[in-house]
N, C-alpha and C positions, 0 to 999 in steps of 0.2 A: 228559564227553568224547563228542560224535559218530562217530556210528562211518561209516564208508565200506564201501562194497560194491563191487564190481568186477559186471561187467555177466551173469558169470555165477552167481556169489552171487544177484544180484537176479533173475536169471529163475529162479533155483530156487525162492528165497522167495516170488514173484510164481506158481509155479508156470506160466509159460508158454514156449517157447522163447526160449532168447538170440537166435537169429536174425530174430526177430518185434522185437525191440529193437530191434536193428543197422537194419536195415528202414525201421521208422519214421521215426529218426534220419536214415538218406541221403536217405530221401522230401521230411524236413521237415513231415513230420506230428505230428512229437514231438521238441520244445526239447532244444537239446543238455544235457548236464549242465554243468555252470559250472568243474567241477575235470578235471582232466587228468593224469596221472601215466605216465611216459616211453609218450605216445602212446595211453596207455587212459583207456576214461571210469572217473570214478572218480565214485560219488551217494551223494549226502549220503541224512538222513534223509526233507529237502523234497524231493529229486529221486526218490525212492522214490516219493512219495505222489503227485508227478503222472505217474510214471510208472503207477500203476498206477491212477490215477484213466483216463487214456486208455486204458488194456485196460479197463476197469471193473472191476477186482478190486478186492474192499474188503480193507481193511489187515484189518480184525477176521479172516478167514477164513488168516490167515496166521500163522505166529511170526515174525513180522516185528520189529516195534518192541520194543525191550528196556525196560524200566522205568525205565532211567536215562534213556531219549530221551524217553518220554512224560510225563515231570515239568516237559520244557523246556517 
C-alpha cells in the first residue's frame, strides 16, 4: 500500500518548513504533486523523494520511507 503524506507531514519528515514547500510550488521551482484531495496536495512516495531531492535532504537522514515502500 503507498502511503500519502499531506504537505505538512512531509515538511516534518523532510525536517524543513511547509511554507518553503508552498513557496517553491507557486514559484514553479518545484513540480506540483500529481494527486489532489479536496484542494490539498497529497505526495506520493516519488513525490517525497523529489521533493526532497530539491531541498537536498537525503531520504537516509530521515524516518521517512517505511519498509513496505522501500521493497517496491
Amino acid at each position: 500500500m503507498n502511503t500519502i503524506y499531506s504537505t505538512g507531514q512531509l515538511a516534518r519528515l523532510l525536517r524543513i518548513p511547509a511554507y518553503k514547500i508552498g513557496y517553491a510550488h507557486s514559484t514553479g521551482h518545484l513540480e506540483e504533486p500529481a494527486f489532489r484531495f479536496l484542494d490539498k496536495r497529497c505526495y506520493t512516495t516519488a513525490d517525497v523523494r523529489r521533493v526532497a531531492a530539491h531541498f537536498e535532504v537525503t531520504i537516509e537522514d530521515t524516518a521517512l520511507i517505511a519498509e513496505g515502500d522501500e521493497a517496491k
